[in-house]
Residue frames relative to the residue before (quaternion, step in Angstrom):
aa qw qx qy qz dx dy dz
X 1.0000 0.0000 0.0000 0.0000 0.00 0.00 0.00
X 0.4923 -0.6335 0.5126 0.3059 3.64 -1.00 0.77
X 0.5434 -0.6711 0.4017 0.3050 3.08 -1.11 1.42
X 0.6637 0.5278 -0.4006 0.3471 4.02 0.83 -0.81
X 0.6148 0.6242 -0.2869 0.3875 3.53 1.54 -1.02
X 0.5725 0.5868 -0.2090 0.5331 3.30 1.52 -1.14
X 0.5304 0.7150 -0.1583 0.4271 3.38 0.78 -0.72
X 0.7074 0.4676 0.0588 0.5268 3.05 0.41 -2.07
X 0.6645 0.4192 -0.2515 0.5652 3.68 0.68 -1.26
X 0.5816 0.5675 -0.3550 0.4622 4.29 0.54 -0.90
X 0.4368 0.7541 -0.3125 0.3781 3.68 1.33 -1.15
X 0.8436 0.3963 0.0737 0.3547 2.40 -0.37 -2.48
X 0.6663 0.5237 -0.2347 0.4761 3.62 0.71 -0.65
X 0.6729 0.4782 -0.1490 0.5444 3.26 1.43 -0.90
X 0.8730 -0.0916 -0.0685 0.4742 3.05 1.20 -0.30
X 0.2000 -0.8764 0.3968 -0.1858 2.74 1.31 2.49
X 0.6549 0.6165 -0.1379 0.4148 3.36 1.15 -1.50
X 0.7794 0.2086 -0.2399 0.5400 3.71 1.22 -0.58
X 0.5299 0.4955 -0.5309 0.4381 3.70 1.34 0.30
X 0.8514 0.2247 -0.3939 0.2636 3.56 0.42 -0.46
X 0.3203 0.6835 -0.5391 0.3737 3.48 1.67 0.95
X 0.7286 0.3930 -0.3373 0.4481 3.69 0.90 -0.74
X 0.4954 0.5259 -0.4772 0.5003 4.02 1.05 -0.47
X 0.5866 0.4765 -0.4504 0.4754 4.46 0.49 -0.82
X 0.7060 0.3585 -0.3368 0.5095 3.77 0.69 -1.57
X 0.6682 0.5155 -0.3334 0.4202 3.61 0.14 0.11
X 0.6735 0.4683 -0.2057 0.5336 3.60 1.21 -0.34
X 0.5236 0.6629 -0.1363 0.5175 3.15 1.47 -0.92
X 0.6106 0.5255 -0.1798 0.5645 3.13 0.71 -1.74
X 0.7344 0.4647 -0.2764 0.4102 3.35 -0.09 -1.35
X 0.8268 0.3382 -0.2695 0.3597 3.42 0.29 -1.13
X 0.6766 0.4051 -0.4183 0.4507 3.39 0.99 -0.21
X 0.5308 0.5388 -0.5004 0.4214 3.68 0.47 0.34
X 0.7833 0.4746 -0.2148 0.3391 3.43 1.31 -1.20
X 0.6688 0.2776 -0.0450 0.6882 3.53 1.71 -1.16
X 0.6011 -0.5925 0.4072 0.3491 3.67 0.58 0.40
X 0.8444 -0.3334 0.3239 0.2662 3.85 -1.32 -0.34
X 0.6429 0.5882 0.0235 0.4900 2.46 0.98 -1.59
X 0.7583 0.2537 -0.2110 0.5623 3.66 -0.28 -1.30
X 0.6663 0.5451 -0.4207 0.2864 3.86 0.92 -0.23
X 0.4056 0.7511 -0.2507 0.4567 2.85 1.76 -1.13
X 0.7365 0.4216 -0.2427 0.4701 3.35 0.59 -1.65
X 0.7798 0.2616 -0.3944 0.4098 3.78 0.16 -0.93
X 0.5750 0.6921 -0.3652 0.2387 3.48 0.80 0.04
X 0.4002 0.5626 -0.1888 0.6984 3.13 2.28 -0.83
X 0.7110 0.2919 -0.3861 0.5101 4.00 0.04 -0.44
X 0.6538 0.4533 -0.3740 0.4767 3.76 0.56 -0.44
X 0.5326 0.6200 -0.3459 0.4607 3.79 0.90 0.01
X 0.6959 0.4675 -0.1571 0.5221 2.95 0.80 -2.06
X 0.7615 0.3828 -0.2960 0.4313 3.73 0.59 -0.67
X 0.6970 0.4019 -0.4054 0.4339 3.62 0.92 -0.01
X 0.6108 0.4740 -0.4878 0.4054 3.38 1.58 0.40
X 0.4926 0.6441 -0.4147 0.4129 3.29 1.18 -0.46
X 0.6903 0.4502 -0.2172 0.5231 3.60 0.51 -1.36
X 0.4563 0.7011 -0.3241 0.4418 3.90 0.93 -0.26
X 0.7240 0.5150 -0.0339 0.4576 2.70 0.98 -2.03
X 0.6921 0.5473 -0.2458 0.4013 3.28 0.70 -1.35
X 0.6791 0.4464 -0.3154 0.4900 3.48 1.29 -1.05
X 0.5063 0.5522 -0.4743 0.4623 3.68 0.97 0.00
X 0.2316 -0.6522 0.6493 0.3154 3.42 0.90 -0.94
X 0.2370 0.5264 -0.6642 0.4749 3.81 0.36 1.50
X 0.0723 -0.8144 0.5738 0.0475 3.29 -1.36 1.02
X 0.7358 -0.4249 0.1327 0.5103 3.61 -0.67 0.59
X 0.6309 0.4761 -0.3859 0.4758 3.93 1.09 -0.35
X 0.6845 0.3634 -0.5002 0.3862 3.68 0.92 -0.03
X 0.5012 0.6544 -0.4759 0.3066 3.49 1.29 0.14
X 0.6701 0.5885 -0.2198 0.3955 2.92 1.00 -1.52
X 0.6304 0.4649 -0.3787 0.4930 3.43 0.97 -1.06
X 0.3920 0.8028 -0.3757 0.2465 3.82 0.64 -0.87
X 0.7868 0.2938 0.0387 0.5414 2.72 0.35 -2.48
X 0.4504 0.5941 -0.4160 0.5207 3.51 0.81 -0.32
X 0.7993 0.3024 -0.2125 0.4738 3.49 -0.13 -0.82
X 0.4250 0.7187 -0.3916 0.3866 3.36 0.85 -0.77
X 0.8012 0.3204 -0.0788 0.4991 3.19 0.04 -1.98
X 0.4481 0.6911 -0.3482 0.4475 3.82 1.02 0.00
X 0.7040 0.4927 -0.1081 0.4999 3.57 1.09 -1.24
X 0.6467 0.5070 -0.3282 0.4658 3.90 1.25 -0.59
């Protein structure tokens, strides 16, 4: 491997955590100029909801421990 590519790659890995913070602020950016606030807002909420779901899924928690969750949840107030 070329020593500048190797290099370069050590970078990025090292600092993996602020390249793909500025690619999100850059997507972001992008979409709210193109689709407005709003509709970003929205897919941004579904991209939440789905990395908690998937989150979940790797826990192996199925939709009854959700349900029980919130269920109980509101029980406690």
């Amino acid at each position: 491997m070329q020593p500048e590519l190797q290099e370069f790659l050590h970078w990025a890995f090292k600092n993996k955590g602020k390249i793909i913070g500025v690619l999100l602020g850059l997507l972001l950016g992008w979409m709210t100029i193109e689709y407005g606030v709003f509709q970003t807002f929205f897919v941004v909420v579904l991209i939440y909801i789905g990395y908690y779901l998937g989150k979940r899924s790797d826990r192996q928690e199925g939709f009854q421990d959700l349900l029980d969750q919130f269920i109980s949840s509101g029980k406690r107030k």
